[in-house]
C-alpha positions as CSV (number, residue, x, y, z in Angstrom):
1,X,-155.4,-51.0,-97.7
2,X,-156.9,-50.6,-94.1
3,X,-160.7,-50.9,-94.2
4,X,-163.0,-49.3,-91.1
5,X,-166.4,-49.9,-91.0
6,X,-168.9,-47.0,-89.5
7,X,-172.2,-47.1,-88.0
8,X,-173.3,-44.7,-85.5
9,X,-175.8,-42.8,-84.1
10,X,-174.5,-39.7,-82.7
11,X,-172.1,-38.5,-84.9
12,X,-170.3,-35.9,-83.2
13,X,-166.8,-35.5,-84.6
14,X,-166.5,-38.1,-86.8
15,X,-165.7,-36.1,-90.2
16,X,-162.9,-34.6,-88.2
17,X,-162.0,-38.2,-87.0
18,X,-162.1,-39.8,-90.5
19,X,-160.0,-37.0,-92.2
20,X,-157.3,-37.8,-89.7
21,X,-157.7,-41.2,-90.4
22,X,-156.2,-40.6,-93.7
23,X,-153.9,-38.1,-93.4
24,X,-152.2,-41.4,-91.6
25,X,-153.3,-43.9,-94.7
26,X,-154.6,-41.5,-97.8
27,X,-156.0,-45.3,-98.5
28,X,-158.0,-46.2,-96.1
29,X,-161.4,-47.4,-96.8
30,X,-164.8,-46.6,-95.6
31,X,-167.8,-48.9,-95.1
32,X,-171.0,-47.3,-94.1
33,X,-174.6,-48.2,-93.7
34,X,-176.7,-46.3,-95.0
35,X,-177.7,-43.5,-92.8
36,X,-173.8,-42.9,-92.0
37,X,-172.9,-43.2,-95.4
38,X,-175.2,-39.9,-96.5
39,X,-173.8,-38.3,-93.4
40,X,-169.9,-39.0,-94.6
41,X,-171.2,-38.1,-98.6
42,X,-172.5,-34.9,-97.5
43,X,-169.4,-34.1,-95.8
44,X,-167.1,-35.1,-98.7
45,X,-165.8,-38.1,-97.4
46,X,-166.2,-41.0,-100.0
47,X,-167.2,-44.8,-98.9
48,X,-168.9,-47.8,-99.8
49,X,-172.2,-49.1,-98.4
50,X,-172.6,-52.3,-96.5
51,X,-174.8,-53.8,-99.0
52,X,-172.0,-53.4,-101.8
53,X,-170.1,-56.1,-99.5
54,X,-173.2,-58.3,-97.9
55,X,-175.2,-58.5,-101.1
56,X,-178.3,-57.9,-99.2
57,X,-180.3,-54.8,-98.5
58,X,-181.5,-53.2,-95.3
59,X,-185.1,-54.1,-94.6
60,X,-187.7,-54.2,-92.1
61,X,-187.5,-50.7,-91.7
62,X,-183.4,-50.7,-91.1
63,X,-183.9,-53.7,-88.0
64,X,-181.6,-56.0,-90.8
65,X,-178.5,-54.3,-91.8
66,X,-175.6,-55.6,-90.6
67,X,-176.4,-59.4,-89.2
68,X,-174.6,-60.9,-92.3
69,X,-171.8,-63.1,-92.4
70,X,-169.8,-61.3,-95.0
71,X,-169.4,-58.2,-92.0
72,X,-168.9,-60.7,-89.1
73,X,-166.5,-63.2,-91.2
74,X,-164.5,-59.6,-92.2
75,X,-164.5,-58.3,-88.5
76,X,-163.6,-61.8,-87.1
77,X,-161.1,-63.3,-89.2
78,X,-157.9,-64.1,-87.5
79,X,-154.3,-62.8,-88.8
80,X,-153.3,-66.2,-90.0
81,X,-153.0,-67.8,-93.1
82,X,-155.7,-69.5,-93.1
83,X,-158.2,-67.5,-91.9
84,X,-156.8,-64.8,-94.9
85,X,-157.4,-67.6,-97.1
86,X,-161.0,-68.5,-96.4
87,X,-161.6,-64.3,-97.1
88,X,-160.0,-64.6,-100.1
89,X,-161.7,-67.4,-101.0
90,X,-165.0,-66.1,-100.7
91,X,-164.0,-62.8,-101.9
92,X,-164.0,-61.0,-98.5
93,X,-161.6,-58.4,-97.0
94,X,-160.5,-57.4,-93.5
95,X,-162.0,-55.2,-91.8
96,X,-159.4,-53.7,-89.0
97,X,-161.8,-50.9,-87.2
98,X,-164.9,-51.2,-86.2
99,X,-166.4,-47.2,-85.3
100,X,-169.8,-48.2,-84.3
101,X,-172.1,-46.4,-81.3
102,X,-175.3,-47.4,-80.5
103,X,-179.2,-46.2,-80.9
104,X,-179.2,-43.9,-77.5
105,X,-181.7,-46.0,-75.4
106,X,-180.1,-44.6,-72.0
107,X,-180.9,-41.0,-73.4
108,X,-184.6,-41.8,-75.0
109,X,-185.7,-43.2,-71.4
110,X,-185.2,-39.8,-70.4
111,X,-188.3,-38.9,-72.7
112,X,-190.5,-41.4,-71.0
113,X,-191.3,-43.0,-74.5
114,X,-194.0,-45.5,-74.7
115,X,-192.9,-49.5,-75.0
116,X,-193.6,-49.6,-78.6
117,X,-190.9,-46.6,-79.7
118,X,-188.7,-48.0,-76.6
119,X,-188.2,-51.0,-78.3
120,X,-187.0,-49.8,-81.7
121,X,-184.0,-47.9,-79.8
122,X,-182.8,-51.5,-79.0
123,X,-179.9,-52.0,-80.9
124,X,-179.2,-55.5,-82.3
125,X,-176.3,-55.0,-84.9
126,X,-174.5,-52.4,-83.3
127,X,-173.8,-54.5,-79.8
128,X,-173.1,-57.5,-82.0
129,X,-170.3,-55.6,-84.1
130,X,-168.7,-54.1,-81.2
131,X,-168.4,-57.4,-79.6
132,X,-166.9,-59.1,-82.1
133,X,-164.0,-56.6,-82.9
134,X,-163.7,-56.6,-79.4
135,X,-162.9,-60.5,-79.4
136,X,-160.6,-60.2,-81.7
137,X,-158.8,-57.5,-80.6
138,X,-155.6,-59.0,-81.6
139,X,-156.0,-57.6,-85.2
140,X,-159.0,-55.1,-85.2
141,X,-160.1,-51.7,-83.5
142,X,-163.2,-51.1,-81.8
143,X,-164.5,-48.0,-81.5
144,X,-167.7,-47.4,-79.9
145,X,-167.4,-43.3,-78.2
146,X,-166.7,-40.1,-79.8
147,X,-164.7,-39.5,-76.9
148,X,-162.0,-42.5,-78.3
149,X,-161.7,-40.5,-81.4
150,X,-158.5,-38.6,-79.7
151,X,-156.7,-41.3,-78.3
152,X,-157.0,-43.1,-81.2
153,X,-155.7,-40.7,-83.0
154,X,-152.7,-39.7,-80.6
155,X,-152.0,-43.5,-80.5
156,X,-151.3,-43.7,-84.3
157,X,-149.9,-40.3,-84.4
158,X,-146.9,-41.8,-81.4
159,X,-146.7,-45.3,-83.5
160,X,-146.4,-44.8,-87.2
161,X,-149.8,-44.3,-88.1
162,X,-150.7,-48.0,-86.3
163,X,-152.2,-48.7,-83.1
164,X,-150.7,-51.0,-80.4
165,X,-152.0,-54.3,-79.5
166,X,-152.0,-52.9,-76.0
167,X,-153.9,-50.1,-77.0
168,X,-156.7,-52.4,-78.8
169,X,-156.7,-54.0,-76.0
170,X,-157.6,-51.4,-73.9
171,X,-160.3,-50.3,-77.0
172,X,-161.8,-54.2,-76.3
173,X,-162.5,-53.9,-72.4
174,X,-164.3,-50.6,-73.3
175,X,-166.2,-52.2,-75.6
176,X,-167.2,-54.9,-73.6
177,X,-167.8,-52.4,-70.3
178,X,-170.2,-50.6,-73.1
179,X,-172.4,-53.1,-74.4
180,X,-172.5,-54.4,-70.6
181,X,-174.0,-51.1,-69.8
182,X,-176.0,-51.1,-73.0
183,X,-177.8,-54.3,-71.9
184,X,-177.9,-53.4,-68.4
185,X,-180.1,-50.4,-69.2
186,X,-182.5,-52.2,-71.9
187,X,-182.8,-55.3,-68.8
188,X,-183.9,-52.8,-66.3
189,X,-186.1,-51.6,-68.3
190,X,-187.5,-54.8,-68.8
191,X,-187.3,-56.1,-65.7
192,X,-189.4,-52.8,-64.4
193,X,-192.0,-53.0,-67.0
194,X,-192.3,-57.0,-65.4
195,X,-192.2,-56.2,-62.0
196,X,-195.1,-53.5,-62.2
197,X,-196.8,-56.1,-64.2
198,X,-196.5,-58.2,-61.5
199,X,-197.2,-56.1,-59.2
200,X,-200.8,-55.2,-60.2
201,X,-201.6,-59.0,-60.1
202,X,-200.2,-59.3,-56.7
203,X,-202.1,-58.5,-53.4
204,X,-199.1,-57.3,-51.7
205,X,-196.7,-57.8,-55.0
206,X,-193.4,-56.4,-53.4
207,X,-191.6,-59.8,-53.0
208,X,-192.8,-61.4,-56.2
209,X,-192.2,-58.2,-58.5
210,X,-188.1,-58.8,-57.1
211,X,-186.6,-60.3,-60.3
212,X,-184.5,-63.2,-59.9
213,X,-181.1,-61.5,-61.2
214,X,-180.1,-57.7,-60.9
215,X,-177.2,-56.3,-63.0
216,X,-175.6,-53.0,-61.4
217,X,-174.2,-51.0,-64.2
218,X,-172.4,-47.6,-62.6
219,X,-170.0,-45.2,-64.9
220,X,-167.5,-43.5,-63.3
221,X,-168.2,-40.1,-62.8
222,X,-165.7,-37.9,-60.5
223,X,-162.1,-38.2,-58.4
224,X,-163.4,-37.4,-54.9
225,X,-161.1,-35.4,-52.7
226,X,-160.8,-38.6,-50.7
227,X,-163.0,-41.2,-48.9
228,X,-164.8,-41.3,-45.2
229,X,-160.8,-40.2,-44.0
230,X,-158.4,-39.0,-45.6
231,X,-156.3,-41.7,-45.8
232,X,-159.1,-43.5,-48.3
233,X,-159.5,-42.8,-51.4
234,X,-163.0,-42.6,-53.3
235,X,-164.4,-42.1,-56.4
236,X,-168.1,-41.3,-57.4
237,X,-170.1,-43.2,-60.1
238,X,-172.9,-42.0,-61.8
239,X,-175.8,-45.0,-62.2
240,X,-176.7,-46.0,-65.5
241,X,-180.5,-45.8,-64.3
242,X,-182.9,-48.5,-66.4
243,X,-185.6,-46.0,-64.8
244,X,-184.2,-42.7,-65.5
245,X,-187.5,-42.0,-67.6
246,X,-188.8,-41.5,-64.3
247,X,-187.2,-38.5,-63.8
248,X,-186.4,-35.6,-65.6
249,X,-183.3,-35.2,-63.5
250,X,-179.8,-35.6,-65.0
251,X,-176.7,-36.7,-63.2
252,X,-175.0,-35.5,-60.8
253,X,-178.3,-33.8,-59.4
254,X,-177.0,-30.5,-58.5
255,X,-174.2,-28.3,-60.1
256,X,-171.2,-27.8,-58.3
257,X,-170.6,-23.2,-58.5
258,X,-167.7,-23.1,-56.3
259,X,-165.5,-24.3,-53.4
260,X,-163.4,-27.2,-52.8
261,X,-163.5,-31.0,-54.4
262,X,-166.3,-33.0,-53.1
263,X,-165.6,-35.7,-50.6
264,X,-167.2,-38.7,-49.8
265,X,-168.6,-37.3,-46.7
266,X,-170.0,-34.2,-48.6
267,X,-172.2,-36.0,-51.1
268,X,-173.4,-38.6,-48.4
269,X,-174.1,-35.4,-46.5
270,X,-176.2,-33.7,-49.1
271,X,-178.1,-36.8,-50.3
272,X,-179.6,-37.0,-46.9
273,X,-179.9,-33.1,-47.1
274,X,-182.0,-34.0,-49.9
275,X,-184.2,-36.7,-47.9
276,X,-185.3,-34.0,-45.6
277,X,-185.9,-31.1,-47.7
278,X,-188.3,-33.4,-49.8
279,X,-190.5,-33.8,-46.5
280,X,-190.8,-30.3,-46.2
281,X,-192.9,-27.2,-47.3
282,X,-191.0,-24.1,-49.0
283,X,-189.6,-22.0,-47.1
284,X,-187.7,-24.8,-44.8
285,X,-184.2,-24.8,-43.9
286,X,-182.5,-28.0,-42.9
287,X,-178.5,-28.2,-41.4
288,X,-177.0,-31.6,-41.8
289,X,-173.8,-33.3,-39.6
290,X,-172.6,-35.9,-40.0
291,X,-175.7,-37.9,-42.0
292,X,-177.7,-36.3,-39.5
293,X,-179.9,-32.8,-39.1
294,X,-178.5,-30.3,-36.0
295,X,-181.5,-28.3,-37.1
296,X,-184.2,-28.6,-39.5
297,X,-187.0,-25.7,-39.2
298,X,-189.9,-24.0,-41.3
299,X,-190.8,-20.2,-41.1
300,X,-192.7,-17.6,-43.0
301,X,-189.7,-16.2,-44.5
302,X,-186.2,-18.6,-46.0
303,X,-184.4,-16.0,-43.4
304,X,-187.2,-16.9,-40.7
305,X,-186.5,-20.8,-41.4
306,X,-182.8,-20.4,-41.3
307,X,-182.7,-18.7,-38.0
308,X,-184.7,-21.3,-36.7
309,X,-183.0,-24.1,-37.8
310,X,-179.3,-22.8,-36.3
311,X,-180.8,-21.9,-33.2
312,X,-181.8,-25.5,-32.8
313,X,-178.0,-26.5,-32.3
314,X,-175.5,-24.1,-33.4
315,X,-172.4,-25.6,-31.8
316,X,-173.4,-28.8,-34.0
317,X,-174.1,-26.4,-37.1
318,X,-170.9,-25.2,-37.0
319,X,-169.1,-27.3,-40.0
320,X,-172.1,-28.3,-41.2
321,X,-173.9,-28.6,-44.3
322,X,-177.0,-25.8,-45.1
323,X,-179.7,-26.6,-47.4
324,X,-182.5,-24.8,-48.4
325,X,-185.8,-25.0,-50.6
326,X,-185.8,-22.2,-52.1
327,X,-183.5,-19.0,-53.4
328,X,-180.8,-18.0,-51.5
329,X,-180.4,-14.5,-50.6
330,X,-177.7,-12.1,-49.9
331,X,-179.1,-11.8,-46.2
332,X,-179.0,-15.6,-45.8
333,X,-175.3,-15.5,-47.8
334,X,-173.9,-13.3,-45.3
335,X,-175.4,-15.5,-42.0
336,X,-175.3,-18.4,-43.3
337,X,-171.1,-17.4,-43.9
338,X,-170.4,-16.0,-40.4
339,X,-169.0,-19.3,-39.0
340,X,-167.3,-21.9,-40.8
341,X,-169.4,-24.5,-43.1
342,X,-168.9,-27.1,-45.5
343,X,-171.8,-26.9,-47.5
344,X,-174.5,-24.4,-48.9
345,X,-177.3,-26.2,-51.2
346,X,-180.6,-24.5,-52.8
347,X,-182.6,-24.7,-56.1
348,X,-180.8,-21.1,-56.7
349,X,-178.7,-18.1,-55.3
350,X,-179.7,-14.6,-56.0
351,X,-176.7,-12.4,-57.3
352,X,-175.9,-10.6,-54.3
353,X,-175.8,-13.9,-52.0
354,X,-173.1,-15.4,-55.0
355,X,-171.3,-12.3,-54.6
356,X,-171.3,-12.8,-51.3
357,X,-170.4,-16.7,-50.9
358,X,-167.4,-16.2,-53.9
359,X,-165.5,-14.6,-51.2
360,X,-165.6,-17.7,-49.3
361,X,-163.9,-19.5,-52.0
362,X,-163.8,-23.0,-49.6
363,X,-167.0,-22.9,-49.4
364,X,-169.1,-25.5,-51.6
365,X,-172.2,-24.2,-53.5
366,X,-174.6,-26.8,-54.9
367,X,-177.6,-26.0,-57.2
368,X,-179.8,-28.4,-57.2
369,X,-180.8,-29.6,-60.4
370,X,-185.0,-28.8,-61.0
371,X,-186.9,-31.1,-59.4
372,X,-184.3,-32.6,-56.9
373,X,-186.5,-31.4,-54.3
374,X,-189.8,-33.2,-55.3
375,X,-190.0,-37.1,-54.5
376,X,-188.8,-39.4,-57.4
377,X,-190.3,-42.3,-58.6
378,X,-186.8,-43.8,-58.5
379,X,-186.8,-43.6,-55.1
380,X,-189.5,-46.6,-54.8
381,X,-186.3,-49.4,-54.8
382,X,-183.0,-49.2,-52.8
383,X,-180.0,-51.5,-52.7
384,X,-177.2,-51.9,-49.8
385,X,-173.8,-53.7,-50.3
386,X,-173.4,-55.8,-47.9
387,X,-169.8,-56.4,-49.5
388,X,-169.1,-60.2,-48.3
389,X,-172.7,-60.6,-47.3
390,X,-173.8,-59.6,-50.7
391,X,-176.5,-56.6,-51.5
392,X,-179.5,-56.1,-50.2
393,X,-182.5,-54.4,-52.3
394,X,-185.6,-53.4,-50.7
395,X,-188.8,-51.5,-51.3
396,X,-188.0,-47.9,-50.1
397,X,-190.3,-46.3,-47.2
398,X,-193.7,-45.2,-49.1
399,X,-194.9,-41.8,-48.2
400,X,-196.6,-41.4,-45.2
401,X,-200.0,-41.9,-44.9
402,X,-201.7,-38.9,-44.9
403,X,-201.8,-37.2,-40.7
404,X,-205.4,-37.3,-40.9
405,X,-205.3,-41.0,-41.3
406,X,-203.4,-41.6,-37.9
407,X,-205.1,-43.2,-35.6
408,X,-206.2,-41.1,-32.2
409,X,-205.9,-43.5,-29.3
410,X,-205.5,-41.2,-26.4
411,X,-206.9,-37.5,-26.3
412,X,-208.2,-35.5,-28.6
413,X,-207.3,-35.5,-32.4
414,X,-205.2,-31.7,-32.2
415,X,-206.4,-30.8,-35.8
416,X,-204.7,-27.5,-34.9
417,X,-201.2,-29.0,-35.0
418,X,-201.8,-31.3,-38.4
419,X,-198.7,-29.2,-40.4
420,X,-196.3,-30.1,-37.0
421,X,-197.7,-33.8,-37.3
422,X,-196.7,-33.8,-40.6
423,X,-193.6,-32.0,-40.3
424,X,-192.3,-34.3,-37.2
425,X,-193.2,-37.8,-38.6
426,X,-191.3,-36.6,-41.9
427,X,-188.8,-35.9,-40.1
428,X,-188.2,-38.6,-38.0
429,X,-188.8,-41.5,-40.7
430,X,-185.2,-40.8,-41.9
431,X,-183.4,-40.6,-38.5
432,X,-180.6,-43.6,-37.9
433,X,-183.0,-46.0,-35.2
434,X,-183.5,-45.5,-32.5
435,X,-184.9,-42.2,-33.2
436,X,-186.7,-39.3,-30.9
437,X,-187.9,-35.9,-33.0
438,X,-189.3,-33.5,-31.0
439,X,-190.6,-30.3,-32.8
440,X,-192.8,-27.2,-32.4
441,X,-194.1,-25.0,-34.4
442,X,-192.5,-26.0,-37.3
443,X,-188.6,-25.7,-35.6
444,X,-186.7,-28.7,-34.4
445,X,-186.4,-28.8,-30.7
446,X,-184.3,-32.0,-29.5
447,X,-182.9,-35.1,-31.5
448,X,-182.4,-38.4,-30.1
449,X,-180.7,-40.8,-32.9
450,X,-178.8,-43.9,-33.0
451,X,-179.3,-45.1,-29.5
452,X,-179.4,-48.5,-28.7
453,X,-182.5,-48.1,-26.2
454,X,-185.3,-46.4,-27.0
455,X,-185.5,-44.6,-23.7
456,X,-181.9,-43.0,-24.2
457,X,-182.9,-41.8,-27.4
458,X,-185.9,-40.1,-25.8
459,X,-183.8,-38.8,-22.8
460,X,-181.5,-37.7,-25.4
461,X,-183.9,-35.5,-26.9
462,X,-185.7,-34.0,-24.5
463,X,-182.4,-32.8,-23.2
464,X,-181.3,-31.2,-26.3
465,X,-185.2,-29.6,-26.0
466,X,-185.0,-28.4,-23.0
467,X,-188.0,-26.2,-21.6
468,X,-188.8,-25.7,-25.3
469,X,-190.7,-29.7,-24.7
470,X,-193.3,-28.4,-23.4
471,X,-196.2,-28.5,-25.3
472,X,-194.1,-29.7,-28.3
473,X,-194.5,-32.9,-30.6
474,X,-192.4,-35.8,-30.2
475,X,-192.0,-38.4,-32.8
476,X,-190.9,-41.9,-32.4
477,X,-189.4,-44.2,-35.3
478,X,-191.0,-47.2,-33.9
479,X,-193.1,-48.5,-31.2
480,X,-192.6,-47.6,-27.2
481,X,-192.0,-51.0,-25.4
482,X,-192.4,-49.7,-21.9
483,X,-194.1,-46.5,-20.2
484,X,-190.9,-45.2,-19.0
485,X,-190.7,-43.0,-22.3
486,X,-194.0,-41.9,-21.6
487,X,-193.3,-41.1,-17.8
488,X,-189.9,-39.0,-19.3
489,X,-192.1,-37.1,-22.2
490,X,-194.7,-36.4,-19.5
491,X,-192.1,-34.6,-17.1
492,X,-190.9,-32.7,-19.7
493,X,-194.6,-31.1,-21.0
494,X,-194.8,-33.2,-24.2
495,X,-197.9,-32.2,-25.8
496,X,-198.4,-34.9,-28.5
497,X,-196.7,-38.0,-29.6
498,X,-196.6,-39.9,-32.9
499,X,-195.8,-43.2,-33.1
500,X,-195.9,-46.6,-35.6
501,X,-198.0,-49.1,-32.6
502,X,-197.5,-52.7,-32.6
503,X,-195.2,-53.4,-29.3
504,X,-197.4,-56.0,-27.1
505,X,-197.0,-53.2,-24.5
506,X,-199.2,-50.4,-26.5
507,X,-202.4,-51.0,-24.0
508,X,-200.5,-50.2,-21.1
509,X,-198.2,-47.2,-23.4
510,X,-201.9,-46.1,-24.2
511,X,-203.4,-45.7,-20.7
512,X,-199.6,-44.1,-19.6
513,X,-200.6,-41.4,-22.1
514,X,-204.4,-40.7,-20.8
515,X,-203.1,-40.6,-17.2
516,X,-200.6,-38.2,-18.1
517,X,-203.2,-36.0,-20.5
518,X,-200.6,-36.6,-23.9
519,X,-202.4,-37.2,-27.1
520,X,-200.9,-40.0,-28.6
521,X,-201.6,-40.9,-32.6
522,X,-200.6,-44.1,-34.4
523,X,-199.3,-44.1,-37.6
524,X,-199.4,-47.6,-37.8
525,X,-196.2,-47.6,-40.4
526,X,-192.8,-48.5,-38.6
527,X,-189.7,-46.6,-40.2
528,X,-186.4,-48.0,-38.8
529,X,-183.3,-47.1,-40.2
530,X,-180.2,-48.9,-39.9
């Protein structure tokens, strides 16, 4: 007589999954703690309770139920003669499957519980069990996801009613990836609530909040299309975020409502579509290529914006990706359509700009998920893999300091241009170094990125700008180290420039800027970006 024993929490399918169970052994047996075992009573299903077998009953408020040796030695035992033996001694059976899920602490972050209510969704038993059938796969069956139930079943349905060792096998390294993922959230947690401790103690706690171990935990979410090129092959994983109650966002963070498979490309693409949107005030309009905006632009109107921002660059728009920060119209649908693109993104799509867009069935249209747009808390920590060089985790760029704060160190503070300020530092703090934004008016003028000089970034830029410089902003990523970028800005009319400080040459980068009558601001906050 096969025995399984059942403990979970979500119990989605598992009447359907234990009827089944017997139509392949009308005998099998069904131990259940207590909780489960109402669940399987209500539905009909008879069972035992784990006390009938441990002798012992749950207490501390169900934290003791299953840590007993009479479910461990059950689970465990080895199919050999002695092992069998020792049970029978003792007046034990074998337990051959183990269906146990565990309390959902990845799904209760979500709710932003406090510590106290966090810390009873901790499983204790649940990982335990699941680890043990796991070792000994040889002889038992763990399973530990509704979403097993069907294989499982299949697999005894194609062998007899019984289940392969290869197949258990398969059922272990599940396990194990689970309860790795299981204690990987609950550690980040942990680790989070330290490192903020820690950081309130510390004058400048960054450094000594870094714990000294980080576990990466990622679930595989989607097949891409392919990789960087065609001939690579990708696949997307979802993080199994220790701080996901810092955000009400699920995963992925937009909804895919048409078009063709993502690539790699297309979701690198649209996370730094993302960035730039977040810098931005409604309506704004930003056109990404290649990791990097061909137009980025604000206007009275989404329309206005839009315009803008293609007019910035529209042989580089063409193929790009579109995003915008609010509703998408039918006007926009049909203009944003007129030349080939990859991508269009928003928070939404009125009905006549999705009838529009479904005739361009290549086309990919992603709905951002509510709140994608707004800064995340999550953002405050990034990691790099360095692959042989191992990873890399820093503290993410804060926000910039507020434009009034900048520090006025030729001309006169323009209090007139404060929402360009703003837009053109936001702008140019996620730029690949060495960067050059130059804006007016809230459009995007000229973009200088990824040069290996500064002054070829800014010559770069003012080209793309054209006459339009004049009297426009120009932002830097970091500090001028000669006055030849102010001589070039000066030719071309620059109005204003914005820039972190700190080269040894910002005296004579200073004067440059009153001889030439540019107002130059210091945000005192470098932004590189490698």
């Amino acid at each position: 007589m096969p025995t399984a024993l059942i403990s979970v929490s979500d119990k989605t399918g598992l009447i359907d999954f234990l009827k089944e169970l017997r139509k392949h052994d009308k005998d099998y047996k069904f131990v259940a703690t207590t909780s489960t075992a109402e669940h399987l009573k209500e539905n009909k299903i008879d069972c035992i309770t784990v006390e009938s077998i441990t002798k012992f009953p749950e207490i501390l408020g169900g934290r003791v139920k299953t840590l007993h040796p009479n479910i461990f030695a059950g689970i465990l035992a080895r199919a050999t003669d002695e092992d069998r033996a020792t049970l029978k001694e003792i007046g034990l059976e074998e337990i051959d499957m183990v269906v146990v899920n565990l309390y959902p602490f990845e799904k209760k972050l979500q709710e932003g519980l406090p510590e106290p209510k966090m810390i009873e969704q901790i499983d204790v038993g649940g990982p335990s069990m699941i680890r043990a059938a796991a070792k000994n796969f040889d002889r038992v069956a763990v399973v530990c996801d509704p979403e097993q139930y069907k294989a499982v079943l299949e697999t005894m349905a194609a062998n007899s009613g019984k289940l392969t060792k290869d197949f258990r096998r398969e059922l272990s390294s599940q396990a194990f990836q689970r309860t790795m993922r299981y204690d990987t959230a609950i550690s980040g947690y942990m680790l989070e609530r330290v490192a903020a401790a820690k950081s309130a103690e510390s004058s400048n706690g960054d450094i000594k909040a870094m714990p000294e171990n980080v576990s990466v935990s990622l679930a595989q979410h989607q097949k891409l299309r392919y990789g960087e090129n065609p001939h690579q092959s990708a696949v997307w994983y979802a993080p199994n975020r220790h701080h996901a109650a810092s955000s009400d966002i699920s995963f992925p963070p937009f909804e895919q409502l048409q078009g063709k498979e993502m690539s790699s490309n297309n979701i690198v693409d649209t996370f730094a579509l993302v960035k730039f949107l977040r810098e931005m005030d409604d309506p704004a309009c930003c056109i990404i290529k290649h990791n990097n905006p061909c137009g980025i632009a604000r206007g009275k109107t989404l329309h206005e914006a839009f315009t803008k921002a293609h007019q910035t660059n529209p042989v580089s728009a063409f193929g790009g990706i579109f995003g915008f920060t609010s509703e998408v119209t039918e006007e926009i649908a049909k203009d944003v359509t007129k030349d080939f693109i990859e991508i269009v993104a928003a928070p939404s799509f009125s009905k006549g700009a999705m009838d529009v867009l479904l005739k361009k069935k290549n086309v990919r249209v992603l709905k951002f998920k509510p709140g994608v747009l707004q800064h995340q808390e999550s953002d405050k920590w990034h990691a790099r893999d360095l692959q042989d060089f191992g990873w890399i985790i820093e503290r993410s760029d804060e926000p910039a300091p507020p434009v009034d704060n900048f520090e006025c160190v030729a001309g006169t503070y323009p209090s007139d241009l404060k929402d360009d300020i703003k837009f053109a530092w936001g702008v140019v703090k996620h730029l690949t170094s060495n960067a050059i934004f130059i804006a007016k008016d809230g459009v995007s003028l000229g973009f200088g990125i990824g040069q290996t000089s500064r002054i070829a970034s800014v010559k770069i830029a003012l080209e793309e700008a054209g006459e339009k410089a004049r009297g426009a902003i120009l932002a830097s990523d970091a500090f001028f180290p000669a006055t030849d970028n102010i001589e070039e800005a000066a030719k071309a009319g620059i109005k204003v420039i914005v820039q972190p400080g700190g080269s040894i040459k910002d005296p004579d980068v200073i004067e440059a800027c009153k001889e030439k009558g540019i107002t130059m601001l210091l945000t005192g906050q470098r932004c590189f970006k490698h």
